[in-house]
FILUM-77067 format. One record per atom (N, C-alpha, C): chain; x, y, z. Coordinates in steps of 0.2 Angstrom, whole numbers, plus 5000, padded with zeros to 4 digits. Layout:
REM residues N
  ch    xx    yy    zz
   A     X     Y     Z
...
This chain:
REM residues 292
  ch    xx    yy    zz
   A  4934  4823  4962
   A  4940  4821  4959
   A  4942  4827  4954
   A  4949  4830  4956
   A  4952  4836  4952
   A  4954  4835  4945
   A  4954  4839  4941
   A  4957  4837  4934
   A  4966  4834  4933
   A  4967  4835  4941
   A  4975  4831  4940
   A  4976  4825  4943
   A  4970  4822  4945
   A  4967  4814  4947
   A  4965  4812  4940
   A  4963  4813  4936
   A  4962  4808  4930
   A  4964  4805  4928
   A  4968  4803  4928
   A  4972  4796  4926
   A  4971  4793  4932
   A  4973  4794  4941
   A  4970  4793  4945
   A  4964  4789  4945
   A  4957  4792  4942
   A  4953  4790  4942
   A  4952  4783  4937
   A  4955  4784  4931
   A  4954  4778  4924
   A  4956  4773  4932
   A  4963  4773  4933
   A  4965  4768  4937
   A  4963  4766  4943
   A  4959  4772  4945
   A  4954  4767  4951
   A  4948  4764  4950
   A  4945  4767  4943
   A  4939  4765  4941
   A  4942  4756  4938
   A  4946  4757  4934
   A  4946  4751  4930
   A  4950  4746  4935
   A  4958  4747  4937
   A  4961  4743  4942
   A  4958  4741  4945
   A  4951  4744  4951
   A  4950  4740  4954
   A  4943  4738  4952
   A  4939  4740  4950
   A  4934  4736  4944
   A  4937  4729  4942
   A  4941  4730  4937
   A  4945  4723  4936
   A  4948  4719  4940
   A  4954  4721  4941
   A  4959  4717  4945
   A  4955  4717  4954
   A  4952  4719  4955
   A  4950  4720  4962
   A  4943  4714  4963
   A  4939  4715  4958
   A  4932  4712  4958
   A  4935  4705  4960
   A  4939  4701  4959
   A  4940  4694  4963
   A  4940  4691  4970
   A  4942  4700  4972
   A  4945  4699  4979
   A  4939  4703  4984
   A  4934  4707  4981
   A  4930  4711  4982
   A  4923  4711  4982
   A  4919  4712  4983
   A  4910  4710  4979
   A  4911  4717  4975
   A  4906  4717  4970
   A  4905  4721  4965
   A  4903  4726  4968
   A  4903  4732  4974
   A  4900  4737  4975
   A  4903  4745  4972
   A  4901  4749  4975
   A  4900  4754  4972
   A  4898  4760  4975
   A  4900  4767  4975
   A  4899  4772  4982
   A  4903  4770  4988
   A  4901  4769  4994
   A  4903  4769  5000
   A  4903  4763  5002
   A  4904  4759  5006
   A  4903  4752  5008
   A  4901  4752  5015
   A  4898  4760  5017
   A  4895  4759  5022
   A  4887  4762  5020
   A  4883  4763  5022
   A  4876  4767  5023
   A  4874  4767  5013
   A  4875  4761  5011
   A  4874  4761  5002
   A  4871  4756  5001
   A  4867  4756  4994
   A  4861  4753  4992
   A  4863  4750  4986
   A  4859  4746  4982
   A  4861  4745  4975
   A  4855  4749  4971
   A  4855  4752  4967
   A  4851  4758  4964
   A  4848  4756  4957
   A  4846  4750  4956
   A  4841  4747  4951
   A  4838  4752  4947
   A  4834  4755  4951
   A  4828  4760  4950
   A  4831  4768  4946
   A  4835  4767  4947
   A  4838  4774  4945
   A  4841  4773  4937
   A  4837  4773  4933
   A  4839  4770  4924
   A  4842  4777  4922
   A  4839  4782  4924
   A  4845  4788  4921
   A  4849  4789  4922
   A  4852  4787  4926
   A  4860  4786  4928
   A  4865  4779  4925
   A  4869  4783  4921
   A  4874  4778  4918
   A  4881  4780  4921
   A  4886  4776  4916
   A  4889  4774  4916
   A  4896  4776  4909
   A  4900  4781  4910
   A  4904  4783  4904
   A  4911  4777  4903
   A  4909  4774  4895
   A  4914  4770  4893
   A  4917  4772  4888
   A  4923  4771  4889
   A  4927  4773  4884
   A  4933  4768  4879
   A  4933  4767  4874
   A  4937  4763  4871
   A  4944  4767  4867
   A  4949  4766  4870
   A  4955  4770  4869
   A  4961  4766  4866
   A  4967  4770  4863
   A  4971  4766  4863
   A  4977  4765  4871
   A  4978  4762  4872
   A  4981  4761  4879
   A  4990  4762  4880
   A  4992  4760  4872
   A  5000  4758  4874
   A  5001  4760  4868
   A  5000  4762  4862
   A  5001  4767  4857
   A  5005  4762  4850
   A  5003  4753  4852
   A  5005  4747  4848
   A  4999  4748  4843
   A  4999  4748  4838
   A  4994  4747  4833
   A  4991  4739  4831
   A  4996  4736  4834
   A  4995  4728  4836
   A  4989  4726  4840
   A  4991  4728  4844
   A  4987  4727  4851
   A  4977  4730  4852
   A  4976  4727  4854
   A  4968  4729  4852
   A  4967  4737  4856
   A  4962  4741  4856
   A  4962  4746  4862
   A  4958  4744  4866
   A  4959  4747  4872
   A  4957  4746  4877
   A  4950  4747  4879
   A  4945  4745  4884
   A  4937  4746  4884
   A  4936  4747  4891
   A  4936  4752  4896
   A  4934  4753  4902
   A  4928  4757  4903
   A  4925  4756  4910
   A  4921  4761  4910
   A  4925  4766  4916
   A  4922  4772  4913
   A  4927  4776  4919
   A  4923  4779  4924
   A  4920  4782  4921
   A  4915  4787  4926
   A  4907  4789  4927
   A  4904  4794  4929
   A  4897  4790  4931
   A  4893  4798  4928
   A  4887  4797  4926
   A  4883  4803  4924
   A  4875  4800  4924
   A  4872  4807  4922
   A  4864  4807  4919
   A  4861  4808  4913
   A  4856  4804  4911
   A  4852  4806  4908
   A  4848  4811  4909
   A  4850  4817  4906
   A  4845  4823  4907
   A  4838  4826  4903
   A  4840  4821  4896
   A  4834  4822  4893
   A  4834  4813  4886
   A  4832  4812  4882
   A  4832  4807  4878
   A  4838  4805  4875
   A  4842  4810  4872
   A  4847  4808  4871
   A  4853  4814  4874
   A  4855  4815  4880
   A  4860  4820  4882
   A  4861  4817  4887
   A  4867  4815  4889
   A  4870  4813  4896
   A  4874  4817  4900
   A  4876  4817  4905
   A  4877  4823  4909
   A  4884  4821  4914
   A  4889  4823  4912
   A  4893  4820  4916
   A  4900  4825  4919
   A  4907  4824  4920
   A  4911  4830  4920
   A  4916  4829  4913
   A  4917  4838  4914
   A  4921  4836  4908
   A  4931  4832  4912
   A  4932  4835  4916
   A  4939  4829  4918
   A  4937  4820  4916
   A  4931  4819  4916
   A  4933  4815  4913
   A  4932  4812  4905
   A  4929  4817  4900
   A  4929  4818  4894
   A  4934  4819  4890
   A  4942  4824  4896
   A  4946  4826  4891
   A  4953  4822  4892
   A  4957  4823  4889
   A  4965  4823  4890
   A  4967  4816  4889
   A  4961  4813  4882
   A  4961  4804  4879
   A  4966  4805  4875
   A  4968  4799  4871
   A  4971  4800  4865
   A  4969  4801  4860
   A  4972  4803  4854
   A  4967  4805  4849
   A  4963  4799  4846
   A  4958  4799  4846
   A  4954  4793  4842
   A  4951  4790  4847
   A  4951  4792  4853
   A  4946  4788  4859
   A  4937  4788  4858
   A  4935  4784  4859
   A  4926  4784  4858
   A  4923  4785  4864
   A  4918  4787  4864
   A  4915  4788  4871
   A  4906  4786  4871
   A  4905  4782  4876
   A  4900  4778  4875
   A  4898  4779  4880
   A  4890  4777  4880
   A  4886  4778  4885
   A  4882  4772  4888
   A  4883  4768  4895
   A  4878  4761  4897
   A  4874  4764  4902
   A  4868  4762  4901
   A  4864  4763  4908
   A  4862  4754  4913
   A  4866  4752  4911
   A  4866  4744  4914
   A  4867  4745  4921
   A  4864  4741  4925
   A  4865  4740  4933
   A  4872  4739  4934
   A  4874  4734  4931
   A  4881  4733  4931
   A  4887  4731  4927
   A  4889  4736  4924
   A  4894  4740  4917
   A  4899  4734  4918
   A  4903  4733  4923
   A  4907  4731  4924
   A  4906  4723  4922
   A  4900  4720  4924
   A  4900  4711  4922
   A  4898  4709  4917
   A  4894  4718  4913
   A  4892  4717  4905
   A  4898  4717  4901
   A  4904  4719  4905
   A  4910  4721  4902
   A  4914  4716  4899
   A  4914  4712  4906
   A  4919  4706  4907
   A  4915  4701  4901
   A  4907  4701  4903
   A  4906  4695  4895
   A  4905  4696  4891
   A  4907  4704  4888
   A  4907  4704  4881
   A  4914  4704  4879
   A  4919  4703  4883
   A  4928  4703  4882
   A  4925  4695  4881
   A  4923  4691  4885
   A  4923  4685  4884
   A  4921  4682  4876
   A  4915  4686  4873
   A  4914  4684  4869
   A  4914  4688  4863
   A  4917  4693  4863
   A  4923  4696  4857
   A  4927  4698  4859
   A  4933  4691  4860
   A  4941  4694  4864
   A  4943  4697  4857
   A  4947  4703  4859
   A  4951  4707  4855
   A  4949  4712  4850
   A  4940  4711  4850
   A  4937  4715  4847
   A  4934  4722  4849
   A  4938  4727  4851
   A  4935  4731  4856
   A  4929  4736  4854
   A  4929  4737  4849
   A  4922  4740  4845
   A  4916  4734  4847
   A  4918  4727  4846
   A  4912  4724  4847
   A  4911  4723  4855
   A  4915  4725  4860
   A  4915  4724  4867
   A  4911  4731  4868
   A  4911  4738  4868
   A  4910  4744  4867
   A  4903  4742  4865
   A  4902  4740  4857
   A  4895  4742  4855
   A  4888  4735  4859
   A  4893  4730  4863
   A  4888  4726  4866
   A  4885  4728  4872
   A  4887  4735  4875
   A  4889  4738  4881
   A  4885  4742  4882
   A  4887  4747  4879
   A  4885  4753  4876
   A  4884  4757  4871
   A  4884  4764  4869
   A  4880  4767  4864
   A  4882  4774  4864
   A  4888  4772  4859
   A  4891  4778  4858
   A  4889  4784  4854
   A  4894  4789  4857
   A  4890  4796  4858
   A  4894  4802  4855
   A  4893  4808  4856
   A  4898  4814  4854
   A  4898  4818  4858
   A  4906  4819  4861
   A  4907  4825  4869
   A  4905  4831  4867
   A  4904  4832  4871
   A  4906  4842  4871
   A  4908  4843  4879
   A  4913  4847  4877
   A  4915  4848  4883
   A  4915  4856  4884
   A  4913  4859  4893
   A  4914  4867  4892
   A  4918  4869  4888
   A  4920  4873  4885
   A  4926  4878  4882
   A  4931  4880  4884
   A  4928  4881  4892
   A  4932  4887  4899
   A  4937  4881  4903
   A  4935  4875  4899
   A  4939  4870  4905
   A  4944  4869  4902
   A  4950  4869  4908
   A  4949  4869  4916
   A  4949  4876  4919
   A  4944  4880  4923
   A  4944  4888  4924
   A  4944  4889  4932
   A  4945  4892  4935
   A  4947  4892  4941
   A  4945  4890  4946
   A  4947  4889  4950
   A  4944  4885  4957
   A  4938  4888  4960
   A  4935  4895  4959
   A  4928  4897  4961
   A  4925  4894  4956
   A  4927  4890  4949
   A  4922  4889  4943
   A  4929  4887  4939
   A  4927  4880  4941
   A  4932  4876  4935
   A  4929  4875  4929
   A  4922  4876  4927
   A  4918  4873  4923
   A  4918  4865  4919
   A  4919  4862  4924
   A  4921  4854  4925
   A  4914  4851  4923
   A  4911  4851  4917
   A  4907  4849  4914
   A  4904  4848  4908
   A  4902  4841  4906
   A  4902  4841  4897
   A  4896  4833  4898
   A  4893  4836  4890
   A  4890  4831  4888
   A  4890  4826  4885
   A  4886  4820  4882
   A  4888  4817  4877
   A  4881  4815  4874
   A  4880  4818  4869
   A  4873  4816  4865
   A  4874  4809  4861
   A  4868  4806  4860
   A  4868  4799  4859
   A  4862  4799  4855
   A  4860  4794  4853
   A  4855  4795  4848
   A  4848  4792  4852
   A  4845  4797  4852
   A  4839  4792  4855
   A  4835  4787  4856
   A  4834  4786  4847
   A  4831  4781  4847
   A  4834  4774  4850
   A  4839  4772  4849
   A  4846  4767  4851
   A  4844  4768  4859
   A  4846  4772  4863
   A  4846  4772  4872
   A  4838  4770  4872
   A  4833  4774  4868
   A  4826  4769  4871
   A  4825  4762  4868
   A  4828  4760  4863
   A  4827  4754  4862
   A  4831  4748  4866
   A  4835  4751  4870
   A  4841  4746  4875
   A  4840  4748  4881
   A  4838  4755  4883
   A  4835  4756  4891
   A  4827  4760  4892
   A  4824  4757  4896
   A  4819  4759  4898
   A  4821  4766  4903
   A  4820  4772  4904
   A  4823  4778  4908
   A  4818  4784  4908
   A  4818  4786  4912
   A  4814  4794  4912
   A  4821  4800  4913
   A  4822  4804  4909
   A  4825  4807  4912
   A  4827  4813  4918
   A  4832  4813  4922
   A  4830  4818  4926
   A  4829  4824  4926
   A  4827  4827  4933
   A  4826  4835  4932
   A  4830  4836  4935
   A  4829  4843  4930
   A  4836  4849  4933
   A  4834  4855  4937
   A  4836  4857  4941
   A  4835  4862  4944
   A  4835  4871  4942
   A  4827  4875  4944
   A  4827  4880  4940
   A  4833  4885  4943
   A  4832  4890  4937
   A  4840  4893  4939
   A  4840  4898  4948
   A  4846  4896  4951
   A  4846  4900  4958
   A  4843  4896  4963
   A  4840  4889  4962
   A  4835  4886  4967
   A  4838  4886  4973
   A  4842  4884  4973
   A  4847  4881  4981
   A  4850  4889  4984
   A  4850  4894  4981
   A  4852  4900  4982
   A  4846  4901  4986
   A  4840  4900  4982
   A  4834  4903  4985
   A  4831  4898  4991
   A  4831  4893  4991
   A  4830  4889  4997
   A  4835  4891  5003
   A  4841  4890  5003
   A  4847  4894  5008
   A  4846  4888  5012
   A  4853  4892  5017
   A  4855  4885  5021
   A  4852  4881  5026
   A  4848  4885  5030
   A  4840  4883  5034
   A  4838  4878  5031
   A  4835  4878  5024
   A  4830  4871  5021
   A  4834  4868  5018
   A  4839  4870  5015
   A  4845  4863  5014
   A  4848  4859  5018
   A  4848  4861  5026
   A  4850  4858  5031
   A  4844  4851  5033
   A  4838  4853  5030
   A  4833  4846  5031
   A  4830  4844  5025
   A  4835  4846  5019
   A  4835  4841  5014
   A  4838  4836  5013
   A  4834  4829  5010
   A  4836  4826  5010
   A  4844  4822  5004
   A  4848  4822  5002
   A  4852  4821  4997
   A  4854  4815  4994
   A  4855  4814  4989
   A  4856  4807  4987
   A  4862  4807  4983
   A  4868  4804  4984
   A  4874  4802  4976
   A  4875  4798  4975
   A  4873  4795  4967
   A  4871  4789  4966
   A  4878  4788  4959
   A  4882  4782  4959
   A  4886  4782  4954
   A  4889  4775  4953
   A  4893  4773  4950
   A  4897  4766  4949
   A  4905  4766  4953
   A  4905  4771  4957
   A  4914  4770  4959
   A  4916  4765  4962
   A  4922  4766  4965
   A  4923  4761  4969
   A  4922  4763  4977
   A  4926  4762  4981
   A  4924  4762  4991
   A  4929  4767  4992
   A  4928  4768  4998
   A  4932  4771  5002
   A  4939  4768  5001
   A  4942  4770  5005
   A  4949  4769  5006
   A  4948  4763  5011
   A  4954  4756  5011
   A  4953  4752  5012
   A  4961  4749  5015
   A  4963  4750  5020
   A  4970  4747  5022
   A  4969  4740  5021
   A  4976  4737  5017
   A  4980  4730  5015
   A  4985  4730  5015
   A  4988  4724  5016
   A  4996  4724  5016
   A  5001  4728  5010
   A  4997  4728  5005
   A  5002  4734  5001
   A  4999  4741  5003
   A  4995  4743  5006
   A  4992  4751  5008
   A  4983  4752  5006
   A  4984  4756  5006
   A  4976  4758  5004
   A  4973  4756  4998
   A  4970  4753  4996
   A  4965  4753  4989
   A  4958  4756  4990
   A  4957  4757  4985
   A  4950  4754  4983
   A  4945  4749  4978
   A  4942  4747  4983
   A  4940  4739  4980
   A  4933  4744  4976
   A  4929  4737  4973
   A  4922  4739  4970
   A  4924  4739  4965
   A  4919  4744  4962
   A  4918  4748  4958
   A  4913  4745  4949
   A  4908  4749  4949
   A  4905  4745  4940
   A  4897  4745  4941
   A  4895  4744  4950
   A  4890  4742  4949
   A  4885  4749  4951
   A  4879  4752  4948
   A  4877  4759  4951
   A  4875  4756  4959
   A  4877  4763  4961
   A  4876  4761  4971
   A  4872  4767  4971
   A  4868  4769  4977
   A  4867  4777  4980
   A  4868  4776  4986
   A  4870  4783  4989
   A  4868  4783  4996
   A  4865  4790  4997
   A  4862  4789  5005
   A  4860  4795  5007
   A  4867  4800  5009
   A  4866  4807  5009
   A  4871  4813  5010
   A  4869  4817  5013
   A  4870  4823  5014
   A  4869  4830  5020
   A  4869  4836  5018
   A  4868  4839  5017
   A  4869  4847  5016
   A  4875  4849  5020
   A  4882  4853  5018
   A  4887  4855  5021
   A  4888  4861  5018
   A  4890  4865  5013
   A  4889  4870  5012
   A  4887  4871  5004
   A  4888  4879  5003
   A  4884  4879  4996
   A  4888  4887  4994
   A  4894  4887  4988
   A  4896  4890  4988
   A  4894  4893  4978
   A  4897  4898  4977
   A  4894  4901  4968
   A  4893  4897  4963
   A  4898  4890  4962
   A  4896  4881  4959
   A  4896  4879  4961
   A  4897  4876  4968
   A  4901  4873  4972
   A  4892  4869  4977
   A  4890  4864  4978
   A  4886  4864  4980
   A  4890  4855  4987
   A  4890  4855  4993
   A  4893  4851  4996
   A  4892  4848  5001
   A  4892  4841  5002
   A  4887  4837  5005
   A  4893  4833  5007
   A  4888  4831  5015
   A  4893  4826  5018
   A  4891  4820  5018
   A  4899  4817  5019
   A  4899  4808  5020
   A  4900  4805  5025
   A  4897  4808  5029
   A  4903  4804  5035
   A  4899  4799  5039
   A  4901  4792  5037
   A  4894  4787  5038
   A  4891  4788  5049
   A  4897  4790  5053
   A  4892  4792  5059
   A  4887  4797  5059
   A  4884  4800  5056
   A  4882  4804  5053
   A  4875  4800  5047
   A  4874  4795  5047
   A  4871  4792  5043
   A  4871  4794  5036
   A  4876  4795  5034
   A  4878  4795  5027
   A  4883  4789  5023
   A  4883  4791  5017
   A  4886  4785  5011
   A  4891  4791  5010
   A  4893  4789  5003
   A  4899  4795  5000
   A  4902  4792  4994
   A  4902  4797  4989
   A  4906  4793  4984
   A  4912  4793  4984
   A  4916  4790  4977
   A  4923  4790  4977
   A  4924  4791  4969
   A  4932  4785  4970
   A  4932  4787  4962
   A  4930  4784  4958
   A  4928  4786  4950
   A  4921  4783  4945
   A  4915  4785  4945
   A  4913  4789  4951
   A  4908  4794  4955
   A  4906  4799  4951
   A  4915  4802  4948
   A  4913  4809  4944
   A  4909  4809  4940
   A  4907  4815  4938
   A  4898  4815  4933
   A  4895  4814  4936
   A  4894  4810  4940
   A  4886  4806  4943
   A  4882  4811  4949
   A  4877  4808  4947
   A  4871  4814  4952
   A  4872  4813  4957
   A  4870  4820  4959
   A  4869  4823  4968
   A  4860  4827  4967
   A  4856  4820  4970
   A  4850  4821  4968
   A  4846  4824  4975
   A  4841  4829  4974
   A  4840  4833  4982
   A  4831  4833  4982
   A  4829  4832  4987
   A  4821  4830  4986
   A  4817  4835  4990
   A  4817  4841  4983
   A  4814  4850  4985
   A  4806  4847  4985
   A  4804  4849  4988
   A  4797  4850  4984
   A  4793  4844  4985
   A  4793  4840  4985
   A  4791  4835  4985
   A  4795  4830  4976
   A  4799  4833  4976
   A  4803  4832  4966
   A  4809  4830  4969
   A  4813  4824  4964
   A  4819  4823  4965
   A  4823  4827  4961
   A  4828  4831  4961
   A  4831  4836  4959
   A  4835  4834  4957
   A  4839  4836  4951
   A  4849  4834  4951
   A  4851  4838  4951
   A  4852  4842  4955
   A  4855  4848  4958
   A  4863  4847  4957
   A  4867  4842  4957
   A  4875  4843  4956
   A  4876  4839  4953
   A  4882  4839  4951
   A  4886  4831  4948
   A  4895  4831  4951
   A  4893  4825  4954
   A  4901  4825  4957
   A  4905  4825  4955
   A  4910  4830  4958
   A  4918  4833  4954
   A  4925  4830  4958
   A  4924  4832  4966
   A  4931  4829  4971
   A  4926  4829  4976
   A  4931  4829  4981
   A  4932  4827  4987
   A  4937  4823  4990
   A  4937  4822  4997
   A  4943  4822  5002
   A  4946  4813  4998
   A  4953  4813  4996
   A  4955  4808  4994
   A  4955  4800  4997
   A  4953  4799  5003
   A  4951  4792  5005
   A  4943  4792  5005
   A  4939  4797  5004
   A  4932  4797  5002
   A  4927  4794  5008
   A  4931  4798  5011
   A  4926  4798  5018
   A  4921  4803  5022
   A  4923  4809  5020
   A  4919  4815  5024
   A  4917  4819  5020
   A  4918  4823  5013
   A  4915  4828  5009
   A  4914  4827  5003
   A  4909  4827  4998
   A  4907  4825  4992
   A  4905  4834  4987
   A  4910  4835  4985
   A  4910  4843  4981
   A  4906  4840  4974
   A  4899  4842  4975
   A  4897  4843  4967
   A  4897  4848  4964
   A  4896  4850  4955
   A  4896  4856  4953
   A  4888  4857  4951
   A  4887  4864  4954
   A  4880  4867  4955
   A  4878  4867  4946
   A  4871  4863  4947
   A  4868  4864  4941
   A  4862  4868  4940
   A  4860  4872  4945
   A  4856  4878  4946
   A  4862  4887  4946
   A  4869  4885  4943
   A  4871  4891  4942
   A  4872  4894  4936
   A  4874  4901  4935
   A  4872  4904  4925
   A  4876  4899  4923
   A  4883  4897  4925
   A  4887  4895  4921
   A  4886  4889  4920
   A  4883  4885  4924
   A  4881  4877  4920
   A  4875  4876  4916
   A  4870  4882  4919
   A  4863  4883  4914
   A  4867  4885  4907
   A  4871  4889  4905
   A  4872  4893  4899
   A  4877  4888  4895
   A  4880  4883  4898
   A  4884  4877  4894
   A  4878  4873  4892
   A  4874  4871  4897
   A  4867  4866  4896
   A  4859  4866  4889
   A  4862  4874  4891
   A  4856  4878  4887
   A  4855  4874  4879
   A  4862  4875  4875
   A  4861  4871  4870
   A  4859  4864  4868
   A  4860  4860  4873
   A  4860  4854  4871
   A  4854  4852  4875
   A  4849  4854  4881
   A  4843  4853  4882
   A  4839  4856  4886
   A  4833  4858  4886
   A  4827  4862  4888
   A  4828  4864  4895
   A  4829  4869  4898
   A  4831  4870  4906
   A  4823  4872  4908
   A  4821  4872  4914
   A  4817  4872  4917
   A  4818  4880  4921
């Protein structure tokens, strides 16, 4: 998802999150070759509590938009398009809950119009940082930002190990031969693929973490890109996806080797993560946790 799909995105993540879960099962990723991803606790869920229509009457809004990791105790890992271009005074919180979306609906349930207290039943709010350079060109948009949170608070609410991160150059030094039988995984909250109905395409889902398996397709200087194409025995993400890991199993080690940025708009055949074994995501990363 490009930095000029975000709002795109809020709207695919939360319209059909919300408005769609009636009509839909609560999935997430691909709705073909996808799993529900329990197991995966360092993988969250970015929630944001904004104001929506600029009424000071009216309560702000609580969504969850986008998807990331746990890279160390308190730093989560996610993109920066989905961190930036809020209004001013927006919160940003971090859930690792299986499913963000049903914790959402009953805590609306039982603090209607209290969006701080829908937020802090949720989640566990944090401080952005976002690259510098963002939005920076298309070889290197630096589409990446974190959000520290406090530690003690995530391990008193989730049990998680954080992931690993890949040493610098890895996938450079492996090359296309052994990425071609490595195995990859995209693990996030988004919604489906593209989905023809009488009004046009939707996408249904979305809230609950999914993963699916993925492919090695090419590997460019951030650019690290895995296929979806389910005859191929693939899953694939979509939108709400952004942040979220693109995990690869070197060594016998699950890797988080990318975090997903775009790909093809019906969310069927290419999944573009941004390389976390490059200078440029290592030297954003450096400050805020231990690189390997």
């Amino acid at each position: 998802m490009t930095p000029t799909q975000r709002r795109a995105a809020v709207t695919a993540a939360a319209a059909a999150a919300l408005a769609l879960a009636a009509a839909a099962p609560a999935t997430a990723i691909s709705s073909y070759n996808s799993a529900p991803a329990p197991e995966r606790t360092e993988v969250g869920a970015l929630v944001v509590s904004y104001d929506h229509d600029e009424d000071p009457a009216t309560p702000e809004r609580v969504d969850w938009v986008c998807s990331g990791t746990m890279i160390d105790r308190d730093t989560f890992l996610t993109a920066a398009h989905c961190t930036t271009g809020w209004p001013t005074g927006t919160d940003f919180h971090v859930s690792l809950d299986q499913d963000v979306q049903a914790a959402l609906d009953a805590a609306a349930e039982e603090h209607p119009g209290d969006s701080g207290a829908v937020a802090a039943a949720v989640a566990v709010e944090g401080t952005v940082h976002d690259h510098p350079d963002y939005p920076g060109p298309s070889s290197d948009t630096h589409d990446i930002a974190v959000v520290e949170v406090p530690a003690d608070e995530m391990a008193r609410r989730w049990d998680f190990t954080p992931a690993t991160l890949p040493t610098a150059g890895q996938l450079d030094a492996l090359g296309s031969t052994a990425l071609d039988d490595t195995d990859f995984t995209v693990v996030g909250y988004g919604t489906q693929e593209a989905h023809r109905g009488p009004g046009g395409h939707t996408h249904p889902g979305g809230g609950v973490r999914m993963k699916a398996p993925t492919s090695f397709n090419a590997l460019n200087k951030a650019w690290v890109r895995v296929s979806m194409i389910g005859a191929q025995d693939n899953g694939g993400a979509c939108y709400g996806d952004s942040g979220g890991p693109n995990f690869a199993e070197i060594g016998g080690e699950r890797l988080l080797v990318g975090t997903t940025i775009t790909g093809d708009s019906p969310c069927y055949a290419t999944n573009v993560a941004y390389r976390l074994d490059s200078p440029g995501a290592r030297a954003f990363l450096a400050p805020y946790t231990d690189l390997p």
